[in-house]
C-alpha positions in Angstrom: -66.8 165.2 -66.5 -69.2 166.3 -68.7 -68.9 165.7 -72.5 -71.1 167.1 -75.7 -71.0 165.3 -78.8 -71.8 167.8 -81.9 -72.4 166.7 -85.2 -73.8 167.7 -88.3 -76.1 164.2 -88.6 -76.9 164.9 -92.6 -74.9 162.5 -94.4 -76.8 159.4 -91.9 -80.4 161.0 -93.0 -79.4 161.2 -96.8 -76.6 158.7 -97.6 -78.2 154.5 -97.1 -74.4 153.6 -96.9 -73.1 156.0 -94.0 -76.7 154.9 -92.3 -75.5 151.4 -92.4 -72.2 151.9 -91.0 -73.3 154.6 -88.3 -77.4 153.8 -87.7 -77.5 156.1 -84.3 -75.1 158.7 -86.5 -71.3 159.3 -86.3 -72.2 161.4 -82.3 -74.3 158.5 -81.8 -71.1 155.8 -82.4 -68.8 157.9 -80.4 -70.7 159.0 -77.4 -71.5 155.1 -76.5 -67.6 154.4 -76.4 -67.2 157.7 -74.0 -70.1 157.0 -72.1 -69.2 156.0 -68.3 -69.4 156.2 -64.6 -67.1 159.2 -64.8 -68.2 160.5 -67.6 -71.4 162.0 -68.9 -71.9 162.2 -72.5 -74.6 164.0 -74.6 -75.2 165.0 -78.1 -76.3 168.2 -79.7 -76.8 168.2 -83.7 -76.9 171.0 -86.4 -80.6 171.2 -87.2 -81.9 171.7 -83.1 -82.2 174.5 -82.1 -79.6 176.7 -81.4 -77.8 173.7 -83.0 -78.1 172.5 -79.8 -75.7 174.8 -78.2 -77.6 176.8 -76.3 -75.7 179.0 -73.4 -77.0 176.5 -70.6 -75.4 173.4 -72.6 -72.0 175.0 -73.1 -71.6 176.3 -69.5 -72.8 172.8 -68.6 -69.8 171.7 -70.9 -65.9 170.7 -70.2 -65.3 169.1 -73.4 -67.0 169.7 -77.0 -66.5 167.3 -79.5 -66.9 168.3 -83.1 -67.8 166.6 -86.2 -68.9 168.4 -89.4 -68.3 168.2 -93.4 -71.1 169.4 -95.8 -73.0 172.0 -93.7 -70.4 174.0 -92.6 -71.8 177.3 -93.6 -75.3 176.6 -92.3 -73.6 177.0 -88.4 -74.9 180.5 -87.3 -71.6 183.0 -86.5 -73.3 183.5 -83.5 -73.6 180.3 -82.2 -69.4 180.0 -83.1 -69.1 183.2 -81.1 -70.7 181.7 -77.6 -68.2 178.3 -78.6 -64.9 180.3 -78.7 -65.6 182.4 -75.4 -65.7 178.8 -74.1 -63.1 177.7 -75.4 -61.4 181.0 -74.3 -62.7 180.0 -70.6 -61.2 176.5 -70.4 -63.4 174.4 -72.3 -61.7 171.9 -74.1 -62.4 171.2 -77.7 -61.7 167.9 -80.4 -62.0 168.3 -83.7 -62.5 165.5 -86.1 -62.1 164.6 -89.2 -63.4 166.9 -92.0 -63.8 169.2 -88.9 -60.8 171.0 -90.0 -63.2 173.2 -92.7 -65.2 174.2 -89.5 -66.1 178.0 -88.8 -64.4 177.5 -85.1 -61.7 175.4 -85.9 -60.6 178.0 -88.6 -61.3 180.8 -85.9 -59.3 179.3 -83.5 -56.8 178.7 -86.2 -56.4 182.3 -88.1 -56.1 180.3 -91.3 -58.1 178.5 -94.0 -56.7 175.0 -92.6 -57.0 173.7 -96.7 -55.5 170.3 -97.4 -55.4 168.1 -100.3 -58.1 164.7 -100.3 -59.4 162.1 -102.2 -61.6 159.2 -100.8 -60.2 156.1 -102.7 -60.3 153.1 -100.3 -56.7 153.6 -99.4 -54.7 152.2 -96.0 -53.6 155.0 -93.7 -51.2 154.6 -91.5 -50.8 156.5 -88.3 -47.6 157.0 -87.0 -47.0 157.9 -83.1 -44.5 160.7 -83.4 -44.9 162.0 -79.2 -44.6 158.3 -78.0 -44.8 160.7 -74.2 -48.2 161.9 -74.5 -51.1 161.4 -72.7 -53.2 161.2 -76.1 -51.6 158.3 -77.0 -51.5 156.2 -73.8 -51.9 152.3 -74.7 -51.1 153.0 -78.3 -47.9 151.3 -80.1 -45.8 152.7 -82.7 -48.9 153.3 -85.2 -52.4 153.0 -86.1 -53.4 150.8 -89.3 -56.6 151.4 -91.1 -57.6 149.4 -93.7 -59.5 152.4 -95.8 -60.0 156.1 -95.0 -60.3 158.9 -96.8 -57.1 160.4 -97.8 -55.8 164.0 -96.3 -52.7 165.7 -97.8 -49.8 168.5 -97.0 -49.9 171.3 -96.9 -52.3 171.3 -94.3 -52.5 175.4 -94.0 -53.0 175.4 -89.8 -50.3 176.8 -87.2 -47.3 175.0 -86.7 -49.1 172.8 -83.6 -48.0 173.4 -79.9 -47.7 169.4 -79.6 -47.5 166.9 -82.4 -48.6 163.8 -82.0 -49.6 161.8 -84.9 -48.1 161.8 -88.9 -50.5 159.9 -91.1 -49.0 157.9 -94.4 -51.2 156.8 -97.1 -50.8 154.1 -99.6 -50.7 156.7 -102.9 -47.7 158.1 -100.9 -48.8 161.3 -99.5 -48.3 162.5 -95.6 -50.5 164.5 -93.2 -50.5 166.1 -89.7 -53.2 164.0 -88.4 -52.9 164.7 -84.5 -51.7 167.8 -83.3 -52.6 170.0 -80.0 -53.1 174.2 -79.3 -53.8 175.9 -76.3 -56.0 178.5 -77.2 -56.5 181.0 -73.6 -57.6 178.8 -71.1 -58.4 176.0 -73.7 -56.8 173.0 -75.0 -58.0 172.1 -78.1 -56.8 168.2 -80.2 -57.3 167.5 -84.3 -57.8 163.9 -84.8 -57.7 163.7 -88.9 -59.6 159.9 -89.2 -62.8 159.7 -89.5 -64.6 159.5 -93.2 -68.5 159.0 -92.6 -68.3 155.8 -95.3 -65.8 154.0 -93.1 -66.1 152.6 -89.9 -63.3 154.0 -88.0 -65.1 155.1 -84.8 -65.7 151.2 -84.3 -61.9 150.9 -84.4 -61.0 150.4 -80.6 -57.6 151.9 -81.3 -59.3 155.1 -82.9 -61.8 155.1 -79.4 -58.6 154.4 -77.6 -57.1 158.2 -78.3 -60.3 160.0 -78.5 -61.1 158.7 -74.5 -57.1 159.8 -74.3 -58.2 162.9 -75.7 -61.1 163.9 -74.2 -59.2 163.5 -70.6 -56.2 165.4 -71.9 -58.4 168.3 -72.6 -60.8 168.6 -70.3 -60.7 172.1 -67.8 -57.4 172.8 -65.4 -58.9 174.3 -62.9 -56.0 176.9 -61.9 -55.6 180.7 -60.3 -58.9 182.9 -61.2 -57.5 185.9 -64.4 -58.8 189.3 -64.0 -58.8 191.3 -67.5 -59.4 195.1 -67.8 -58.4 198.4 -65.2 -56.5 197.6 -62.4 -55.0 199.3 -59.4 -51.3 199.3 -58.3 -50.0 196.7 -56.2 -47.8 199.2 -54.7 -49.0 202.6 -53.1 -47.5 205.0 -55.8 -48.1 207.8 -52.9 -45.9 205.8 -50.4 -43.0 205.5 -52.6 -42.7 209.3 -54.0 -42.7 209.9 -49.5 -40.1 207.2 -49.3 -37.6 209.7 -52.0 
């Protein structure tokens, strides 16, 4: 399987705190906990070229992992275009964290996906609400982290095809922090945690789902679609003989 790890790697070059938590940047944490045998992992950023997600690297791609927060705008439309005819195709997509303001995840969506949030070193709790699904595999009843940014309802998205987590925070608010769309061929999976200043993708829990993920998305490989014209099945001629 081959994975891509995007992410906007500006708050690592600007911020000495986020460096110190994530010194090869947040793509850099995650793709060493999916590296493997079966697995090959790269990582693309927002100021390569093409923002390194050229045609080749897509169609080289089964599953695109996203990560983005203050540069949001700077991602060419373009570029967004070639990701959701790829999505479209089969390839699956994760979106993380302050992801949810992305130009694809909004044109995947249809909506603004706004929330409410405030970072104030406050205990999240993540609730397993799908205790069946694949995504959660090896989890118990919840996730506890000790600080994260806080995300709050109403989270303006679809009403999810699957949902799988429910976040709780200590100032009392809830969010939809796990929740799954099929979008064509494409599965696609919003993991809310995941605040640069925290280190959540060091939590093995966290890495847990996201490997959980990344296999739950990846291409089905099923029956080839034809779009556009088509012929009958059936001889029209035949049948007007057959009366």
């Amino acid at each position: 399987m081959r994975v891509l790890v995007w992410n906007e790697y500006r708050h690592e070059k600007t911020k000495p705190e986020v460096a110190k938590v994530y010194p090869d940047g947040i793509h850099g944490a995650i793709a060493g906990f999916l590296q493997s045998k079966q697995v090959e992992v790269r990582t693309a950023t927002l100021d390569e070229e093409e923002h390194g997600l050229t045609e080749e690297v897509l169609e080289r791609t089964d599953v695109l992992l996203w990560w983005g927060h203050v540069a949001h705008d700077e991602v060419q439309d373009e570029i967004i275009a070639r990701v959701h005819k790829r999505v479209l195709e089969g390839m699956g997509l994760i979106v993380l964290h302050s992801g949810h303001f992305s130009k694809i995840f909004k044109r995947l969506m249809g909506t603004t996906c706004d929330l409410k949030w405030r970072v104030a070193d406050e205990r999240e709790r993540l609730w397993v609400v799908d205790p069946s699904h694949p995504i959660v595999d090896g989890i118990g009843e919840y996730i506890e982290l000790e600080k994260e940014e806080m995300y709050g309802e109403h989270f303006d998205i679809p009403a999810p095809d699957q949902l799988i987590f429910i976040s709780w925070f200590e100032g009392g608010e809830i969010f939809r922090s796990g929740c799954t769309y099929q979008r064509g061929k494409g599965r696609i999976f919003y993991f809310r945690p995941g605040h640069e200043t925290y280190p959540t993708y060091h939590n093995p829990e966290i890495q847990r789902v996201i490997k959980n993920a990344v296999d739950w998305v990846k291409p089905e490989f099923g029956i080839a679609t034809n779009y556009g014209k088509a012929e009958p099945l059936e001889s029209i001629s035949s049948k007007k003989e057959m009366k």
